[in-house]
C-alpha positions in Angstrom: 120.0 41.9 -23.2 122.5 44.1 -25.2 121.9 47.3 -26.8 123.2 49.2 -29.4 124.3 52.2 -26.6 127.3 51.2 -24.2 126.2 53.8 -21.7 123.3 51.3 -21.5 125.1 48.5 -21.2 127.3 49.5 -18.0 124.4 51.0 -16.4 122.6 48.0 -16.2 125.7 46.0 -15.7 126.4 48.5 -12.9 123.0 49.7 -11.7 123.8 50.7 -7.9 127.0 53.1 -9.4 124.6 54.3 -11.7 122.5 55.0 -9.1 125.3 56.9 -6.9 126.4 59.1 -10.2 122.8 60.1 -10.4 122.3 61.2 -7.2 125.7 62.8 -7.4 124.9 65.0 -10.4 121.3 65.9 -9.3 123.0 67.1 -6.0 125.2 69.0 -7.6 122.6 70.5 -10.4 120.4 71.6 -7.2 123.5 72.9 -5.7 123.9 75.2 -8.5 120.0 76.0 -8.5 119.6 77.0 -5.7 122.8 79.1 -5.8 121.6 81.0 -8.8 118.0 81.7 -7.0 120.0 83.0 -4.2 122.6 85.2 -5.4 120.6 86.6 -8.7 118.7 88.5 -7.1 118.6 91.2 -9.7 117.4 88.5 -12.2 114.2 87.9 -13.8 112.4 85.0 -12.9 112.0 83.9 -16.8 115.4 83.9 -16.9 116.2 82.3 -13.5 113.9 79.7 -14.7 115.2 79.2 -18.2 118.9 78.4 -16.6 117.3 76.2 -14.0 116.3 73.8 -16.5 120.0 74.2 -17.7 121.7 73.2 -15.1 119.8 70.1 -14.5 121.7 68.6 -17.3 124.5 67.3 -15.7 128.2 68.2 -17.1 126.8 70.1 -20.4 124.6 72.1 -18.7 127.0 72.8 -16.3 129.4 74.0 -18.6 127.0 76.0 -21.0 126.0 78.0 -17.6 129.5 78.6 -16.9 130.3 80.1 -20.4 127.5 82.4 -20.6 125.6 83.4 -17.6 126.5 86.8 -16.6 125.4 88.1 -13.6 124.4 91.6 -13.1 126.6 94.1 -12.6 127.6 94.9 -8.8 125.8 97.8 -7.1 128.1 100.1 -5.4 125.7 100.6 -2.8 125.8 96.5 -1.7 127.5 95.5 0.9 128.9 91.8 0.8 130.6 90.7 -2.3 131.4 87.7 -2.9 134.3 88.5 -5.9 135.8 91.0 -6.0 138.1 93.5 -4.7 137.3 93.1 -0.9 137.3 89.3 -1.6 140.9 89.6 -2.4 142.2 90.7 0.3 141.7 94.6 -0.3 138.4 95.1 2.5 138.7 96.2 5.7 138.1 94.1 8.4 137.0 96.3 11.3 139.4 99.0 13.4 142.7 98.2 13.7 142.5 94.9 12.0 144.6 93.3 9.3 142.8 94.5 6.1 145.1 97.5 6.2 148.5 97.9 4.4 
């Protein structure tokens, strides 16, 4: 049977790849979920929900999460960071260790 929609076509042609690439991209998607539910804290759980449902389109909701999800601003007060200053190189990493200049 051929369809009108090519991406049809080769998945059926090709149904264990399609298979793979689906369980690729919902690995990824819940990658990025769970990434968001951990590191927003500061986030509203409307919101975290609302970009959940983003990122489980694969590629497009990728990329719309990329371009404009902003996180909240970095407390002073907190003590990992994941980018930023300390990240590149300027932290401290104990007494006498190789964080100074």
């Amino acid at each position: 049977m051929i369809s009108d929609t090519p991406i049809i076509d080769f998945m059926q042609a090709h149904w264990k790849l399609s298979i793979i690439i689906l369980a690729a991209c919902a690995a990824v998607s819940l990658c990025l979920i769970a990434r968001l539910w951990v590191t927003g804290r500061k986030v509203r759980v409307l919101r975290k929900l609302a970009w959940s449902i983003v990122l489980l389109v694969p590629l497009f909701g990728w990329l719309f999460f990329a371009a404009f999800y902003h996180p909240p601003e970095r407390s002073e007060n907190e003590g990992h960071v994941e980018y930023g200053g300390a990240a590149a190189g300027g932290g401290d990493f104990g007494p006498g260790g190789f964080g100074h200049h």
